[in-house]
N, C-alpha and C positions, 0 to 999 in steps of 0.2 A: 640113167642117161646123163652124160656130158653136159650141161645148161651153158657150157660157151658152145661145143661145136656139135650136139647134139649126139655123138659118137657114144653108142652101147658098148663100146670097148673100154673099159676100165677097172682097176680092181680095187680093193678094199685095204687099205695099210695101216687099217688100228682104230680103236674106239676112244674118241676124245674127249676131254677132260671136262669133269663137269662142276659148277663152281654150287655155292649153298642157291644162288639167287635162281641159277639158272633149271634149277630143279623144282622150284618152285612152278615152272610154264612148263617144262620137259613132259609128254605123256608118252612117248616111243623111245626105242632104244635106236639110235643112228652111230652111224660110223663114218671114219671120213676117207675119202674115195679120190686116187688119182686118176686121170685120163691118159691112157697109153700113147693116144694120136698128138695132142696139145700140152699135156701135162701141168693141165691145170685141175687145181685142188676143192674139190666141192662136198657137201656133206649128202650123204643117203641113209636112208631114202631121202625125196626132197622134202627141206624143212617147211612145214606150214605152220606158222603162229599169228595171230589175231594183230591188231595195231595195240591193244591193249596190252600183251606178252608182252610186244618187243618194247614198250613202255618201259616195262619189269627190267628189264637190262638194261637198257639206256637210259635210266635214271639218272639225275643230278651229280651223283658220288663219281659217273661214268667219266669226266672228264679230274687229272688229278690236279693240285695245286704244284702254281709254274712260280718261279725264282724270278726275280727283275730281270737276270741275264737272259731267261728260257723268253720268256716276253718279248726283249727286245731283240734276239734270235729272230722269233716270229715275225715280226713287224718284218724286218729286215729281208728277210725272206717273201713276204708278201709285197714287198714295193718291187723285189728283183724279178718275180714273175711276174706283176703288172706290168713292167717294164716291156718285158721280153716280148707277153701279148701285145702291146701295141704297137709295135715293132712291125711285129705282121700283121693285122689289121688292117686291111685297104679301105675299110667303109669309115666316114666319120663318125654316123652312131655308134653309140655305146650303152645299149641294152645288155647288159649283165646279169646272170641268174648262175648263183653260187648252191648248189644241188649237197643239201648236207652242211648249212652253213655255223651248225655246232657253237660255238660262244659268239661268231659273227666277228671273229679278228678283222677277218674280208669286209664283212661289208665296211664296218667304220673304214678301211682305207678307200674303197671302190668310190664312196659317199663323196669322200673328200676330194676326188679328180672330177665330180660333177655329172658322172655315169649315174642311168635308169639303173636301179639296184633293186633286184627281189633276191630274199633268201627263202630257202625250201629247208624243212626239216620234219622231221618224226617225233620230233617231242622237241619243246622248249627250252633250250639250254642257254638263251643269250645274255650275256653280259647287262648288266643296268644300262649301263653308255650306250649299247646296242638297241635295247627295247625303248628310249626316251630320244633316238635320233631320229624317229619318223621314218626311218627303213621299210620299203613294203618287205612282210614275214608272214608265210602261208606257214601253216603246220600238219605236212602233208607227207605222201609218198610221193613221189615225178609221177608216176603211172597212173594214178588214182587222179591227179589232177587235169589232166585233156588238156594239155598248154596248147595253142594256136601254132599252126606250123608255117616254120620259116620265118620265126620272129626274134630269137635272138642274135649278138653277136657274138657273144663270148658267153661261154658255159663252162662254168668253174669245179669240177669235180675231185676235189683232197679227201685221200682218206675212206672213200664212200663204198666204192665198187665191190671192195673183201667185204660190204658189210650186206650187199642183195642176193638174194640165192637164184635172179635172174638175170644174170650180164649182160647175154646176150641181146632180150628183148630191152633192156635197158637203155644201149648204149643204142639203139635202132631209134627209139623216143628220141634221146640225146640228140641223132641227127634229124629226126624229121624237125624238132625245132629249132634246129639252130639255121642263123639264115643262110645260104650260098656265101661261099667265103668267109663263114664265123671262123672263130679259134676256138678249140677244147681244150683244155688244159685238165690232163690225169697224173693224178697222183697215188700209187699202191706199193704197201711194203714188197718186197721181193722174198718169195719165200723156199728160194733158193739158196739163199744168200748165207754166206760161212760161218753166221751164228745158227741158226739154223739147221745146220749139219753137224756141229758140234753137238747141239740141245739132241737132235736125234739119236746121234752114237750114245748119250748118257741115258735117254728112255729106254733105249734096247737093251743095255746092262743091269738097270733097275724097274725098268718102268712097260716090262717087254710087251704086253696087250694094250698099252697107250698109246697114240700118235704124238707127233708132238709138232706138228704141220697143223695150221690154222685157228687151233683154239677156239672152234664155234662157239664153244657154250661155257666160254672162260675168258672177263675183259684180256682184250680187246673185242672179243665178239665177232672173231673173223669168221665169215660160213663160204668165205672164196678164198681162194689162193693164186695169184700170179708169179710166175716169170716171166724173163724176155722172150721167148716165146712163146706163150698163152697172151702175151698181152698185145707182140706186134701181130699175132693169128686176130685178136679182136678187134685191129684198129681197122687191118685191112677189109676185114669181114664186111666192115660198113663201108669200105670204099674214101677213109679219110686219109687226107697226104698228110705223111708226118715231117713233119718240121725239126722237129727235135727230140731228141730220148735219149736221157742220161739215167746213170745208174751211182748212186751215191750214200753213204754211209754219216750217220749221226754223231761226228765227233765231239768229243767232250761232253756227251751224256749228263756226264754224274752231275754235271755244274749244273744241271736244268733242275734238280732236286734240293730239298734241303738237306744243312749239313748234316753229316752222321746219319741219315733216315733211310729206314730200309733200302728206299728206291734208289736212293743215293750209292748206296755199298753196291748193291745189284747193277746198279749203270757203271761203277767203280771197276766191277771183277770183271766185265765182258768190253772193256775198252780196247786192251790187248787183240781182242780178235777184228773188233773195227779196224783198227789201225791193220790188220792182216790181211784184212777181205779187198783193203783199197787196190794194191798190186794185183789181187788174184782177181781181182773183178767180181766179188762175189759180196758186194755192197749191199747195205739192209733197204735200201729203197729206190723203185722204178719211177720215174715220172717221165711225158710225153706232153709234147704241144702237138697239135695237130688242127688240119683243115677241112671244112666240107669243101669240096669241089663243086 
């Protein structure tokens, strides 16, 4: 079954890649699964692993080493979505809860404008600066935690949503606490997008019983897959107005690595198709603002 639209119509497009760590927590054999009706990408059967497994993967190593450039990239990026939300925001609170707040870039800026700031995460990844600024930091699931509904105003989700193997009932949480007229702010790769289709044409020549869509059980760890389509079917689903949805591509990559280092060469050779995907519209990443009503 479908976990964004519930739809038993789907089929099966290949057995995905399995890394050394992730065999370690692996006891079945899954596959990963389009959606005919949404065409969104999920793994089957459905994954069930413990908070301790998912530990196993989201370990420490999970996030890699960033360049002064890749840094200040981020910052800069994190003031211009700040920005954007308060833009629209009609209420003066600023209740904050960053769902997935990974090294806490977020919170030190959120900190800094004077907003209520909680970060939520699955295992401990925060920076020093982070963990000695007095930030409240649960080490939880969203779901497991019973937040108070209608209490937030801004709900900050990067990154997060490829990482749950329940969207759906997720982003349903996401609205019952956030308050009348909050802003959500999503961010998820696009796994439609023109690297993407190239990586598939090269698994089918060499790799032909691998998928090569979503990578559950191989960092990044994705166990969802969106496009623009599974993701504007999710927003609506819940009934939020979208404000904004752009689609946009990671240029100059390789600068975010160090010189000559693997990650570097690898961001190096698939720059070419970034720069291709921008006219086709087939950009490596989806992000939306949106409103509860």
């Amino acid at each position: 079954m479908c976990p964004l639209c519930f739809s038993k119509n789907f089929e099966l497009i290949g057995k995905p890649e399995v890394s050394n760590v992730a065999r370690q927590v692996l006891k079945s054999e899954y596959y990963v699964a389009q959606c005919i009706y949404r065409n969104y990408y999920f793994v089957s059967p459905s994954l069930k692993l413990s908070p301790e497994q998912w530990a196993v993967l989201y370990n420490e190593e999970y996030f890699p080493i960033m360049t002064k450039r890749h840094i200040n990239s981020r910052k800069k990026d994190i003031v211009k979505r700040l920005t954007t939300i308060s833009r629209f925001l009609k209420q003066n609170s600023k209740k904050f809860l960053d769902i997935g707040c990974g090294e806490g870039y977020m919170l030190l800026e959120t900190i800094k404008r004077g907003w209520e700031v909680t970060g939520i995460d699955i295992v401990d990844n925060r920076r020093t600066e982070v963990k000695i600024s007095g930030i409240n930091f649960i080490k939880s699931d969203l779901l497991s935690l019973k937040l108070p509904s209608d209490f937030y105003d801004i709900i900050y989700i990067d990154s997060v949503l490829e990482h749950v193997v329940n969207p759906a009932e997720y982003l349903s949480e996401v609205k019952r606490i956030l308050k009348p007229g909050g802003i959500v702010y999503i961010g998820v790769p696009n796994e439609d997008c023109l690297f993407n289709t190239f990586r598939s044409l090269i698994f089918k020549l060499i790799r032909k019983n691998i998928c090569a869509k979503i990578k559950p059980f191989k960092q990044p760890y994705h166990v969802g897959g969106f496009n623009n389509r599974s993701l504007k079917f999710a927003i609506k689903q819940n009934d939020f107005e979208i404000l904004i949805q752009r689609n946009f591509a990671g240029r100059l990559r390789f600068l975010n690595y160090k010189f000559l280092s693997g990650n570097f060469f690898i961001a190096l050779s698939i720059e070419p198709i970034s720069l291709l995907s921008i006219p086709l519209r087939r950009e490596d990443y989806l992000e939306i603002y949106v409103r509860k009503q």
